[in-house]
CHARMM-style PDB file with segment names, atoms N, HN, CA, C and O in Angstrom:
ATOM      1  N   UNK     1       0.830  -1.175   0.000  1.00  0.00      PROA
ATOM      2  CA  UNK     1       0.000   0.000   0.000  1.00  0.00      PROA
ATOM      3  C   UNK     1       0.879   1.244   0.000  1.00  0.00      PROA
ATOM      4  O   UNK     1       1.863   1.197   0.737  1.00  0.00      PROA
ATOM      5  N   UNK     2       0.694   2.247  -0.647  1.00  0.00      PROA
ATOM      6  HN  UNK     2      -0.106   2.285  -1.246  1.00  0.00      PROA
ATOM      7  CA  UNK     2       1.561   3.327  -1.043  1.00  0.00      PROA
ATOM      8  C   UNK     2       2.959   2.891  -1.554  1.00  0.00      PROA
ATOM      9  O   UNK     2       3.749   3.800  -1.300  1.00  0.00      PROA
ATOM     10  N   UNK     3       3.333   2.258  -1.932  1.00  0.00      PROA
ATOM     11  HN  UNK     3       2.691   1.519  -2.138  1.00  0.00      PROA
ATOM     12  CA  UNK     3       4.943   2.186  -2.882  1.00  0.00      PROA
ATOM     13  C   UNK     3       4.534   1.465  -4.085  1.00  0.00      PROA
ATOM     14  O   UNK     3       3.585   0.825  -4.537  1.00  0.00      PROA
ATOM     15  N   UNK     4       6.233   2.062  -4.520  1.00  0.00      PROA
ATOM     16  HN  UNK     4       7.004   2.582  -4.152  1.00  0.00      PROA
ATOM     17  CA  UNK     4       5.749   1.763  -6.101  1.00  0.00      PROA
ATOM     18  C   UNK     4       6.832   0.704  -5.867  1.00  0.00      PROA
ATOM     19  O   UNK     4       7.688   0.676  -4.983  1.00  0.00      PROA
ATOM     20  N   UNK     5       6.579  -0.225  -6.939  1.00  0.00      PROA
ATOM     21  HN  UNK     5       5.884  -0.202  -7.658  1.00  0.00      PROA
ATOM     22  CA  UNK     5       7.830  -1.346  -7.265  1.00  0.00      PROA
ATOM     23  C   UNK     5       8.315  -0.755  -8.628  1.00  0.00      PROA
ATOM     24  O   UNK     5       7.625  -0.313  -9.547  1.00  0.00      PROA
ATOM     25  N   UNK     6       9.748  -0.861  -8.525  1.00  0.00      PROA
ATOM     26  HN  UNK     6      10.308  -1.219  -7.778  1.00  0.00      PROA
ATOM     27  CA  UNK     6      10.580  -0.456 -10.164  1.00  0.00      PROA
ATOM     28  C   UNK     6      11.707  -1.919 -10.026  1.00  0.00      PROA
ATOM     29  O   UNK     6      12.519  -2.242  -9.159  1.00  0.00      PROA
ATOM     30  N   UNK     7      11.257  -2.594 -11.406  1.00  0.00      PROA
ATOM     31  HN  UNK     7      10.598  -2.332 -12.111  1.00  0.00      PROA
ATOM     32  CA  UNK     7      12.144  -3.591 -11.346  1.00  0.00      PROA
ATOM     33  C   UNK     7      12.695  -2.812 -13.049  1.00  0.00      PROA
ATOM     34  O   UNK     7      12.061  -1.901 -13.581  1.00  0.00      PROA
ATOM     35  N   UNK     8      13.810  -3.358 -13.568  1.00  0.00      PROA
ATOM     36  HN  UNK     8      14.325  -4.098 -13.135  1.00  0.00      PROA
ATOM     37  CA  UNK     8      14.427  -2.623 -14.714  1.00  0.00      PROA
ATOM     38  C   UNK     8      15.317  -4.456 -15.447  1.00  0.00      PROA
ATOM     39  O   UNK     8      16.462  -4.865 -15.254  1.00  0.00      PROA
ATOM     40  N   UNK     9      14.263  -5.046 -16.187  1.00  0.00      PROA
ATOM     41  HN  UNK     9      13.333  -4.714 -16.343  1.00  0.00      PROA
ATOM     42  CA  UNK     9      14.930  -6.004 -16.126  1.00  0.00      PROA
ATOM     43  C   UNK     9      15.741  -6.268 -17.852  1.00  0.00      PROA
ATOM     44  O   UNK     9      16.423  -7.165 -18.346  1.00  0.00      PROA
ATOM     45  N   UNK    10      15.206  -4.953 -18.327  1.00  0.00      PROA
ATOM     46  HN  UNK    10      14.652  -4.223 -17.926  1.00  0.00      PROA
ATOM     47  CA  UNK    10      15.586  -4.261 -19.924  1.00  0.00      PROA
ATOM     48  C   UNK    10      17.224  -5.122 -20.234  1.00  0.00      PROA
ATOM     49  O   UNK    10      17.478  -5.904 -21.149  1.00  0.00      PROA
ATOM     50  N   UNK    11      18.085  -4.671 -19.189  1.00  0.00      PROA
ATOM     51  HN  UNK    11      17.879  -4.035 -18.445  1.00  0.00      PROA
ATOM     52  CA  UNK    11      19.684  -5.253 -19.606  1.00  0.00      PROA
ATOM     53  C   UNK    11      20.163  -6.624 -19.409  1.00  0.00      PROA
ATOM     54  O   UNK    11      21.129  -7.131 -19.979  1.00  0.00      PROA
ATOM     55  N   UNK    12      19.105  -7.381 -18.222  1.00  0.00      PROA
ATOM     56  HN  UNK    12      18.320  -6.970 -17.759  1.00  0.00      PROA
ATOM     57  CA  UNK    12      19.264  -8.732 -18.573  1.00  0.00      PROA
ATOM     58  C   UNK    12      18.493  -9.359 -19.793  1.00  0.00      PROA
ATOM     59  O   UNK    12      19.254  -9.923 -20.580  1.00  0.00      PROA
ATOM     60  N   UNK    13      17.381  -9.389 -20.080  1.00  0.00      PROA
ATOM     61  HN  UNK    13      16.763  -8.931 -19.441  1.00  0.00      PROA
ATOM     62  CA  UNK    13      16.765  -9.742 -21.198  1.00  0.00      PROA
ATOM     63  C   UNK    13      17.058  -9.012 -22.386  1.00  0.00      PROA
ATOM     64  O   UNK    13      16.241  -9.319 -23.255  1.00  0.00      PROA
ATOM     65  N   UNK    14      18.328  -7.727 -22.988  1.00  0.00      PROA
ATOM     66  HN  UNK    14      18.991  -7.478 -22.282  1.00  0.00      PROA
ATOM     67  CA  UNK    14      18.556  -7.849 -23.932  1.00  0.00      PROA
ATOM     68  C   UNK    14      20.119  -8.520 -24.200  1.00  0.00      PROA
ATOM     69  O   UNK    14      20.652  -8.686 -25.297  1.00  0.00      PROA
ATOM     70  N   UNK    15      20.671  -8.847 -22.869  1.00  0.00      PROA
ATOM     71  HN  UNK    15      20.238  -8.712 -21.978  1.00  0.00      PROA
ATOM     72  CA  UNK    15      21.847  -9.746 -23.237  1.00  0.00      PROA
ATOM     73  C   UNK    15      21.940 -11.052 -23.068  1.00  0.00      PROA
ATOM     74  O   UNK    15      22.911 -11.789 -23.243  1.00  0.00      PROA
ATOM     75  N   UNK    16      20.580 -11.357 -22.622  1.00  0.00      PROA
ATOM     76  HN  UNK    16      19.791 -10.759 -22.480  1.00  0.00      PROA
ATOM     77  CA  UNK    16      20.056 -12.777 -23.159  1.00  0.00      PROA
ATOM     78  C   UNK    16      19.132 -12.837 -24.332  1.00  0.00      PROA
ATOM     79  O   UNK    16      18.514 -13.880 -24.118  1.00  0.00      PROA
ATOM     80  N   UNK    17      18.754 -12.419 -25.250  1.00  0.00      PROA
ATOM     81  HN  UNK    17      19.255 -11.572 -25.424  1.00  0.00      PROA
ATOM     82  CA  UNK    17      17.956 -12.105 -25.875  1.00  0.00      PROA
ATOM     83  C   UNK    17      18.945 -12.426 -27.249  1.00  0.00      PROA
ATOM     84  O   UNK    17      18.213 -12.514 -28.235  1.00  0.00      PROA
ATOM     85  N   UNK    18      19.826 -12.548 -27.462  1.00  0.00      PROA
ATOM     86  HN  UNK    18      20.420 -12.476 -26.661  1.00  0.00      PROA
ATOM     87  CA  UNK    18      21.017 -12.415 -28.209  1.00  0.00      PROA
ATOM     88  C   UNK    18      21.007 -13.839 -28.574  1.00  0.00      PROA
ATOM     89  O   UNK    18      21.145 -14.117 -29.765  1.00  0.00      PROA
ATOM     90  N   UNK    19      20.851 -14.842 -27.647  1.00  0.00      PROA
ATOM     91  HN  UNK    19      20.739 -14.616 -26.679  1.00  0.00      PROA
ATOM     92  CA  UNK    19      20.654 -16.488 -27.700  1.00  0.00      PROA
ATOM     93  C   UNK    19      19.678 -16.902 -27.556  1.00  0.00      PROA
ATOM     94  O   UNK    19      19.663 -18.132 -27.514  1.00  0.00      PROA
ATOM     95  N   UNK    20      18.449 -16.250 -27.413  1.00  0.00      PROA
ATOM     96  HN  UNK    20      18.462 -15.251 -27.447  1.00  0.00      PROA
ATOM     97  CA  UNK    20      17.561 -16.848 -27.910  1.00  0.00      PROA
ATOM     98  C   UNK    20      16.397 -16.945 -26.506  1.00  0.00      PROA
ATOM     99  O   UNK    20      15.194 -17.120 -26.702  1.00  0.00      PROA
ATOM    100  N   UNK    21      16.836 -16.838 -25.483  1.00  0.00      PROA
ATOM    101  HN  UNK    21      17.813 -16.697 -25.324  1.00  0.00      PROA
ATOM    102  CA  UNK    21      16.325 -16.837 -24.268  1.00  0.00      PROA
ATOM    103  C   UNK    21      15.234 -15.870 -24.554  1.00  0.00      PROA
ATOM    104  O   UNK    21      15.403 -14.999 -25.407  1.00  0.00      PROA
ATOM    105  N   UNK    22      13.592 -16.026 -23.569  1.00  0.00      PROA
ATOM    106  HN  UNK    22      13.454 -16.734 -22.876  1.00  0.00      PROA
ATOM    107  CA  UNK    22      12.676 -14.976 -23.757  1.00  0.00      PROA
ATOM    108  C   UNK    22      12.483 -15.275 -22.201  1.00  0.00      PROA
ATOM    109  O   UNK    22      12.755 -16.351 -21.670  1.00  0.00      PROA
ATOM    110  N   UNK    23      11.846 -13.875 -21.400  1.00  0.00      PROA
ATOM    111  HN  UNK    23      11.625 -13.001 -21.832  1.00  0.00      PROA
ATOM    112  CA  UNK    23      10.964 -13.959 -20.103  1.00  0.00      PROA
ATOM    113  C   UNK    23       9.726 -14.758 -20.201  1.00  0.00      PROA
ATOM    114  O   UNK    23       8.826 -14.609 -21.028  1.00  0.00      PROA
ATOM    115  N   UNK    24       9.790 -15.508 -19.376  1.00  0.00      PROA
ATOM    116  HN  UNK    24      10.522 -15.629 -18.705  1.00  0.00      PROA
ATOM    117  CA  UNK    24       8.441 -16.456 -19.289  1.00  0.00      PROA
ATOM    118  C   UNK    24       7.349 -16.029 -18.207  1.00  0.00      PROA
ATOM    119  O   UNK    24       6.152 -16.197 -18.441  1.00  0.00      PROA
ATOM    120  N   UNK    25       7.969 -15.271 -16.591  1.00  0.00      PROA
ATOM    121  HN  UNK    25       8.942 -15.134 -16.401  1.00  0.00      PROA
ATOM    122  CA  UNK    25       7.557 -15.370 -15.413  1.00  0.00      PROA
ATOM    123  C   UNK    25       8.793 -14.617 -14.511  1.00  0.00      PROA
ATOM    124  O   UNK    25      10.021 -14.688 -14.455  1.00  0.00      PROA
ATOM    125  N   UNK    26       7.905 -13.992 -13.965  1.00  0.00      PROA
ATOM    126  HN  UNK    26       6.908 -13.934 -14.011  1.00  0.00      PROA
ATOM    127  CA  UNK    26       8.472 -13.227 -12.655  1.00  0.00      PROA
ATOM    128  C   UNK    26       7.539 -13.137 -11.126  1.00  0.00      PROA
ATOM    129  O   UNK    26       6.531 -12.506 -10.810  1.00  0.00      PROA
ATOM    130  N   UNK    27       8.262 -13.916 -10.533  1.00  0.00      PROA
ATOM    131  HN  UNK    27       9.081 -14.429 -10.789  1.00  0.00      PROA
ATOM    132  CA  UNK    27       7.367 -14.019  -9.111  1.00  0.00      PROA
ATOM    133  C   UNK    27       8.156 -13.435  -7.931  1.00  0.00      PROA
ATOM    134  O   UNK    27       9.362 -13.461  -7.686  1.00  0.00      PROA
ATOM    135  N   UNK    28       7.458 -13.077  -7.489  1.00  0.00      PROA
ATOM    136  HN  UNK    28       6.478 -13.056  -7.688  1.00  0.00      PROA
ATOM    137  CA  UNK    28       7.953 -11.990  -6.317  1.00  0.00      PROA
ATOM    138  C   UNK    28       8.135 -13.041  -4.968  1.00  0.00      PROA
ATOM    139  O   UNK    28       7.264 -13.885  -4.754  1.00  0.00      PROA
ATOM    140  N   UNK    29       9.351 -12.919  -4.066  1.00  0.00      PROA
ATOM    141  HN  UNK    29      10.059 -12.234  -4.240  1.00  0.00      PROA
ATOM    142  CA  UNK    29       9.286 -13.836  -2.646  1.00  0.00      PROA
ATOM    143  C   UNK    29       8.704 -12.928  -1.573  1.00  0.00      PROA
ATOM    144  O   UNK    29       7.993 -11.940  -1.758  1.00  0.00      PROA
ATOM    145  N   UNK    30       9.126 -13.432  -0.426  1.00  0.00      PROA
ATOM    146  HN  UNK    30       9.704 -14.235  -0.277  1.00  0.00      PROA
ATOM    147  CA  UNK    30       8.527 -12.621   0.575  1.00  0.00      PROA
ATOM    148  C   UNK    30       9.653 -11.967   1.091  1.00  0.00      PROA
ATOM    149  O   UNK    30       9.592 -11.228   2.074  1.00  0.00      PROA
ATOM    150  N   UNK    31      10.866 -12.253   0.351  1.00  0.00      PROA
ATOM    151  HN  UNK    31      10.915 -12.853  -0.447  1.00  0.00      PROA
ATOM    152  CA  UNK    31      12.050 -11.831   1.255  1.00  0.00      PROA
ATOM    153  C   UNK    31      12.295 -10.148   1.077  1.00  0.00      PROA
ATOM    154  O   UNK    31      12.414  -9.723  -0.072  1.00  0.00      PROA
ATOM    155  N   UNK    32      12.360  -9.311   2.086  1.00  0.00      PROA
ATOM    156  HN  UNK    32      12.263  -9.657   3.019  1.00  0.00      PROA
ATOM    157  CA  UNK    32      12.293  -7.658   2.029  1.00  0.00      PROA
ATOM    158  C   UNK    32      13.432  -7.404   2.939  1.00  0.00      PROA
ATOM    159  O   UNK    32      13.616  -7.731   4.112  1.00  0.00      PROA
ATOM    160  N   UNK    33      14.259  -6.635   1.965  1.00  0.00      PROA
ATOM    161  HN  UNK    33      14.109  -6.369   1.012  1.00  0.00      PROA
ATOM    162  CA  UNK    33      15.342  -6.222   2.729  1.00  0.00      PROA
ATOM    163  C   UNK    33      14.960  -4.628   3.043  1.00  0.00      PROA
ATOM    164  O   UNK    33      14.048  -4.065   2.438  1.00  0.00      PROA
ATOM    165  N   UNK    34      15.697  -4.030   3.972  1.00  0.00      PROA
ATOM    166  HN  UNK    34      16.438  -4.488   4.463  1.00  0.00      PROA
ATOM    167  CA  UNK    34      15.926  -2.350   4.311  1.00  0.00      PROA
ATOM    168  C   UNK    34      17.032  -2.114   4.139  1.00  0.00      PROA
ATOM    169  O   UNK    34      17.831  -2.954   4.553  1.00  0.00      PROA
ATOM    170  N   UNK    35      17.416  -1.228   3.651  1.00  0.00      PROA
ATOM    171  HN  UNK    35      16.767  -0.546   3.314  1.00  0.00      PROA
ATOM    172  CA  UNK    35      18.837  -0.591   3.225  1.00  0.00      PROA
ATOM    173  C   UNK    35      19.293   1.175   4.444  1.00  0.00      PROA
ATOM    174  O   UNK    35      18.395   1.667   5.128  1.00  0.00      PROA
ATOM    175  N   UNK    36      20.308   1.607   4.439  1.00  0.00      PROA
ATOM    176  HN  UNK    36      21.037   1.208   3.883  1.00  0.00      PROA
ATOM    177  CA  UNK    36      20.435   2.373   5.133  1.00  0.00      PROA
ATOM    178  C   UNK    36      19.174   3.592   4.706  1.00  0.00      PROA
ATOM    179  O   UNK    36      18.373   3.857   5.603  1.00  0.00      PROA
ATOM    180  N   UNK    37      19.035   4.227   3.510  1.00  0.00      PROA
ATOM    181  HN  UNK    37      19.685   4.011   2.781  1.00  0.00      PROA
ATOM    182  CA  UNK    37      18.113   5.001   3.191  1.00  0.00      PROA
ATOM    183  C   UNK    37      16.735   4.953   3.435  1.00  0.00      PROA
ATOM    184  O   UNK    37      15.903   5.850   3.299  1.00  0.00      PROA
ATOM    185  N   UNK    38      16.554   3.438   3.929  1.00  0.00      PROA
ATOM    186  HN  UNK    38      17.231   2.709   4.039  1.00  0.00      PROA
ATOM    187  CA  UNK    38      14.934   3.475   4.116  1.00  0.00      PROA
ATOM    188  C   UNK    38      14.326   2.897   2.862  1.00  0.00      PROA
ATOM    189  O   UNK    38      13.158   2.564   3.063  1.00  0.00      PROA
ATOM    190  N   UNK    39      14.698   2.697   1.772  1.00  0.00      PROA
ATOM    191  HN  UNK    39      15.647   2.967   1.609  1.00  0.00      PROA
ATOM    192  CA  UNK    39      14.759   2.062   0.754  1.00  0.00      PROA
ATOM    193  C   UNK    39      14.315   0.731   1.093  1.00  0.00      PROA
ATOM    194  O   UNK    39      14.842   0.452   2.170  1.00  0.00      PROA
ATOM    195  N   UNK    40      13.479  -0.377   0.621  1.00  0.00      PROA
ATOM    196  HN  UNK    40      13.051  -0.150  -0.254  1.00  0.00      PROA
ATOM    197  CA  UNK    40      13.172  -1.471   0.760  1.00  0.00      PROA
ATOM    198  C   UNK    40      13.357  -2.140  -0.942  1.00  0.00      PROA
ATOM    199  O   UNK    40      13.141  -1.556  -2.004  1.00  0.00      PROA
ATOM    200  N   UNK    41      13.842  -3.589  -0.703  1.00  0.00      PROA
ATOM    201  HN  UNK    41      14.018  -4.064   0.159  1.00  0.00      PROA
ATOM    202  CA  UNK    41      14.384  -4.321  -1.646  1.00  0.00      PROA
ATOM    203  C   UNK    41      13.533  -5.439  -1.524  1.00  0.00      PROA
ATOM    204  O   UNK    41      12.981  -5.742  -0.467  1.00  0.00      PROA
ATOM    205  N   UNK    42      13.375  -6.258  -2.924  1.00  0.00      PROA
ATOM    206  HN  UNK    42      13.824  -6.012  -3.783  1.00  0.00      PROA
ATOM    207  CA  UNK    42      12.858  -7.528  -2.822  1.00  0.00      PROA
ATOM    208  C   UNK    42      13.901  -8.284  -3.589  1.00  0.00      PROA
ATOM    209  O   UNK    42      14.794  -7.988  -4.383  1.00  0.00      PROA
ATOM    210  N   UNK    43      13.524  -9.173  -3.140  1.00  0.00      PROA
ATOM    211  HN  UNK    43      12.799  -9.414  -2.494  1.00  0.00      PROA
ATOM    212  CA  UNK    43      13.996 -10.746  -3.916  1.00  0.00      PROA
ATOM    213  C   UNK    43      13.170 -11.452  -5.391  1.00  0.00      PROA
ATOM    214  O   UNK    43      12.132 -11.978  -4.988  1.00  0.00      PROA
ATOM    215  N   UNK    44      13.286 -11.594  -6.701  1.00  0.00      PROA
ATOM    216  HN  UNK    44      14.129 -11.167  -7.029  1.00  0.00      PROA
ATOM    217  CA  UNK    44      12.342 -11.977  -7.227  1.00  0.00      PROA
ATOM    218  C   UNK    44      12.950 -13.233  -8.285  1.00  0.00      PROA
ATOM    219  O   UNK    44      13.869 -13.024  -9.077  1.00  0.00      PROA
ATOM    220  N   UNK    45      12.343 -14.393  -8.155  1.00  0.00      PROA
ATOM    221  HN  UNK    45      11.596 -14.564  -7.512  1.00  0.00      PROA
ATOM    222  CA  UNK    45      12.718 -15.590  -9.295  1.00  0.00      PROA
ATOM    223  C   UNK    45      12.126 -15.162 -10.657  1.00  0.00      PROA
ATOM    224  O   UNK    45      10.966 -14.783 -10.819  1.00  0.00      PROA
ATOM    225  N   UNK    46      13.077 -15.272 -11.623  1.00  0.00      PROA
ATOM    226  HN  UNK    46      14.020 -15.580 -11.492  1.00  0.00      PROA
ATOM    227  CA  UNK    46      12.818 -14.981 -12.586  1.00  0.00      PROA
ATOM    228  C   UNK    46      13.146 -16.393 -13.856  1.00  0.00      PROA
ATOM    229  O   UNK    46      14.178 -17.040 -14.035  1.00  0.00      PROA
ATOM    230  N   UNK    47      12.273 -16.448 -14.311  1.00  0.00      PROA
ATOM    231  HN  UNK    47      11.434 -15.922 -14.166  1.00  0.00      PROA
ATOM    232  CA  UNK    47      11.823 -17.433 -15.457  1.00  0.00      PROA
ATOM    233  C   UNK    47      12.126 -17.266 -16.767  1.00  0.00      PROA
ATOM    234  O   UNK    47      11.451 -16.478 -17.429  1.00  0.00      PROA
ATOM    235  N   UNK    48      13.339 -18.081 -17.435  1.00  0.00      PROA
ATOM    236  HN  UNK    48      13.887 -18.722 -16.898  1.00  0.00      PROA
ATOM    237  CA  UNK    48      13.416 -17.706 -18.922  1.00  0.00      PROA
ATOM    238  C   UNK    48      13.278 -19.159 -19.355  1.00  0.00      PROA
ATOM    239  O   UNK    48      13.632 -20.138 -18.699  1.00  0.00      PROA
ATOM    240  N   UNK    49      12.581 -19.149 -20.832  1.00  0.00      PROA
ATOM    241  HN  UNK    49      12.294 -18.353 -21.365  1.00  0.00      PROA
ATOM    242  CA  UNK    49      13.127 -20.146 -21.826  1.00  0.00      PROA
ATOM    243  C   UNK    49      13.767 -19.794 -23.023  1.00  0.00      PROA
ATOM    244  O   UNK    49      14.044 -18.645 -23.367  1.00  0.00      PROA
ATOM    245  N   UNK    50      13.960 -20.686 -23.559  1.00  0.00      PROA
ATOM    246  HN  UNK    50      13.734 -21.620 -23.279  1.00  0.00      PROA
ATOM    247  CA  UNK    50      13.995 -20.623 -24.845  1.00  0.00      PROA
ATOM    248  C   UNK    50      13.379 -22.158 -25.685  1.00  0.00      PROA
ATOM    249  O   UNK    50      13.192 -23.326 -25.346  1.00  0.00      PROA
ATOM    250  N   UNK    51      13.214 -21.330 -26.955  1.00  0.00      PROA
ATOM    251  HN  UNK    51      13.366 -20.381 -27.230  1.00  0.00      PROA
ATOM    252  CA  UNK    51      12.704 -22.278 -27.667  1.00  0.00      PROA
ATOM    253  C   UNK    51      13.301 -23.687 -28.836  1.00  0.00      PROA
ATOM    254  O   UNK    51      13.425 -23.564 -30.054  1.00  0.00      PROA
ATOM    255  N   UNK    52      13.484 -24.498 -28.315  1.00  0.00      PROA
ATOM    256  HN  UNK    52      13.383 -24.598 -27.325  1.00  0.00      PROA
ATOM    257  CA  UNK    52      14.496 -25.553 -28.946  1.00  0.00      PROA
ATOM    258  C   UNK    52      14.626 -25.204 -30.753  1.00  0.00      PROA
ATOM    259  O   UNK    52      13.802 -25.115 -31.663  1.00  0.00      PROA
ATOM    260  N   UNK    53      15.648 -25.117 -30.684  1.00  0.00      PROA
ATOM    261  HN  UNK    53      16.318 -25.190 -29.945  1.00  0.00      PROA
ATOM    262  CA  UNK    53      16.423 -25.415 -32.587  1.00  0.00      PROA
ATOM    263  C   UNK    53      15.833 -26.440 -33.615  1.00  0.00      PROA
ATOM    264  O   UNK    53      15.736 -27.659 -33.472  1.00  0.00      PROA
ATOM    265  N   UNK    54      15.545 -25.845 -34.439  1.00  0.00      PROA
ATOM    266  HN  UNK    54      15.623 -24.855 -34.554  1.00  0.00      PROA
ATOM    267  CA  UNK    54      15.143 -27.118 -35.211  1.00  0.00      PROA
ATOM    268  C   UNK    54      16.113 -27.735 -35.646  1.00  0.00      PROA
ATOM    269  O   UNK    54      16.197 -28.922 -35.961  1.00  0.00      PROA
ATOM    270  N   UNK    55      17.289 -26.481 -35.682  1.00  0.00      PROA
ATOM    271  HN  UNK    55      17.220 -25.517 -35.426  1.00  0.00      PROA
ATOM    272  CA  UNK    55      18.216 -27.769 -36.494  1.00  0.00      PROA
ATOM    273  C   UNK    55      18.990 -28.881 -35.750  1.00  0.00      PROA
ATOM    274  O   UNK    55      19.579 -29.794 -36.329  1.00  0.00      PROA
ATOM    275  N   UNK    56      18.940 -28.739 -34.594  1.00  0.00      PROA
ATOM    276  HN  UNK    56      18.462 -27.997 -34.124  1.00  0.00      PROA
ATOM    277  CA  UNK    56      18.665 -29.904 -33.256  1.00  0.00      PROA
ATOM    278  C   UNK    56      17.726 -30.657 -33.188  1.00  0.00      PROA
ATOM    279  O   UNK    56      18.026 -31.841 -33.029  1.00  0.00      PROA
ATOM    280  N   UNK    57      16.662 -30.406 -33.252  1.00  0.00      PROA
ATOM    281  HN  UNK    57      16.419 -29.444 -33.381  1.00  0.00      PROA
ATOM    282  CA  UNK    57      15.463 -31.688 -33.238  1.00  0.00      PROA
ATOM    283  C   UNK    57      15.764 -32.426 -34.883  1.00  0.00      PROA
ATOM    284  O   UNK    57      15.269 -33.550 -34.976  1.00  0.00      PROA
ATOM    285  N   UNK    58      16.448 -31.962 -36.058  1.00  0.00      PROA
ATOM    286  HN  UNK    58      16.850 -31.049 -35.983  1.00  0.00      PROA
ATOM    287  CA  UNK    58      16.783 -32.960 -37.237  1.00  0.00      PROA
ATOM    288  C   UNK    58      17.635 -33.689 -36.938  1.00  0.00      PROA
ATOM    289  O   UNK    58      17.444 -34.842 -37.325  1.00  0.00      PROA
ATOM    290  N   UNK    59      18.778 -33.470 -36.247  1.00  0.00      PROA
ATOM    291  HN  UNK    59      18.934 -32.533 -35.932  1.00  0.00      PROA
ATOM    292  CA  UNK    59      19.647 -34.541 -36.075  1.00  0.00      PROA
ATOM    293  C   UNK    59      19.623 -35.487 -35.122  1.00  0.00      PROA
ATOM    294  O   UNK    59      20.364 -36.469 -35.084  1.00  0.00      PROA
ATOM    295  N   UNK    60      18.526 -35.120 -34.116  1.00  0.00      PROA
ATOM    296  HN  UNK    60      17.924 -34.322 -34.147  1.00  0.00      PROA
ATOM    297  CA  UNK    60      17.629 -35.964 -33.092  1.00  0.00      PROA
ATOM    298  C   UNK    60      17.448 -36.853 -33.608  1.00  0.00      PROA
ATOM    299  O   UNK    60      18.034 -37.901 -33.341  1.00  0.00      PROA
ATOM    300  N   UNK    61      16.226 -36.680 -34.887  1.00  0.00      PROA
ATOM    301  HN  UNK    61      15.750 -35.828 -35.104  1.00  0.00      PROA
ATOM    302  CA  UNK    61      15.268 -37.661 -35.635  1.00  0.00      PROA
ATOM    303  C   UNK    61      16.393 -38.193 -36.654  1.00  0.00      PROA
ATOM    304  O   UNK    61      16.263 -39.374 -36.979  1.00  0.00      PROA
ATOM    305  N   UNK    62      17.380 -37.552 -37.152  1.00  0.00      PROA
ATOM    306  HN  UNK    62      17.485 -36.594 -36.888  1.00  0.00      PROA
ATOM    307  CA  UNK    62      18.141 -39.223 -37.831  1.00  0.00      PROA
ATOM    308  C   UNK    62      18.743 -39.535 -37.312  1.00  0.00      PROA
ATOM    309  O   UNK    62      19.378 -40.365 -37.962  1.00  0.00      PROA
ATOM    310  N   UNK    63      19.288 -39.422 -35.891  1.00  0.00      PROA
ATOM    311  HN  UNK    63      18.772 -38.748 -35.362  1.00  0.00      PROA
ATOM    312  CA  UNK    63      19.987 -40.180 -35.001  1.00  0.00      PROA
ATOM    313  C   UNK    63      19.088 -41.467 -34.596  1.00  0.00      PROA
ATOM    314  O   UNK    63      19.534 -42.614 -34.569  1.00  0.00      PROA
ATOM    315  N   UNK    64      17.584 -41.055 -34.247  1.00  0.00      PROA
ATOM    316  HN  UNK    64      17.222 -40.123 -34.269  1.00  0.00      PROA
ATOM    317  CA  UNK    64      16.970 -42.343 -33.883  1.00  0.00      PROA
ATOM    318  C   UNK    64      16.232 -42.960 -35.267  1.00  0.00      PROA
ATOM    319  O   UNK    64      16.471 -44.166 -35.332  1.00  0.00      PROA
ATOM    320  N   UNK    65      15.562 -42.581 -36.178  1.00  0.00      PROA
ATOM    321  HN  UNK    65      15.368 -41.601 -36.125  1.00  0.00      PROA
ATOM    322  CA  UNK    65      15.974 -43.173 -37.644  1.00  0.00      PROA
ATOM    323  C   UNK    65      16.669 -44.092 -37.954  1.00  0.00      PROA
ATOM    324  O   UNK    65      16.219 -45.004 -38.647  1.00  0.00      PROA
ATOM    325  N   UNK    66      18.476 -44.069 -37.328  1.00  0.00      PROA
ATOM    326  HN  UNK    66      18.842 -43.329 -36.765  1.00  0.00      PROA
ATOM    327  CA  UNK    66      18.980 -45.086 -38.441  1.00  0.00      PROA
ATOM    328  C   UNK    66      19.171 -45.886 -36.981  1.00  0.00      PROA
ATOM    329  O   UNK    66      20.043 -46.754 -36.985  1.00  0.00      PROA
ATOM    330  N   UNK    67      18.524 -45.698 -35.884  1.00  0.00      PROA
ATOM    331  HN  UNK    67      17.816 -44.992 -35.880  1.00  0.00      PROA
ATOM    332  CA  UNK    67      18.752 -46.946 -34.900  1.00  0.00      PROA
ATOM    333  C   UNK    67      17.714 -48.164 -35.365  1.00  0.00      PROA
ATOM    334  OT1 UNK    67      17.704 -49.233 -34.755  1.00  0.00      PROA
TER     335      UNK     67
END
């Protein structure tokens, strides 16, 4: 009640973003830190995938093919 949350997550997701990784999920913990300023911090798990290669799933399928 009354604060704002600023998360800035712009510089990890554009230097993962480079390989292919996307944000899936961001969930907040309960863990709250205080800092000397009065400032309060959270903790938050953050969720990436990415989406498998096709040109990995071809050599999948003739790997099990010529078994």
């Amino acid at each position: 009640q009354g604060t704002e949350v600023q998360a800035d997550y712009v510089p990890l997701l554009n230097s993962l973003a480079a390989y292919g990784w996307q944000l899936t999920c961001v969930l907040p913990t309960p863990v709250v830190k205080t800092c000397r300023e009065g400032n309060l911090s959270t903790k938050q798990i953050v969720f990436l995938q990415r989406p498998s290669l096709p040109q990995k799933a071809k050599k999948r399928e003739s790997k099990v093919s010529n078994l």
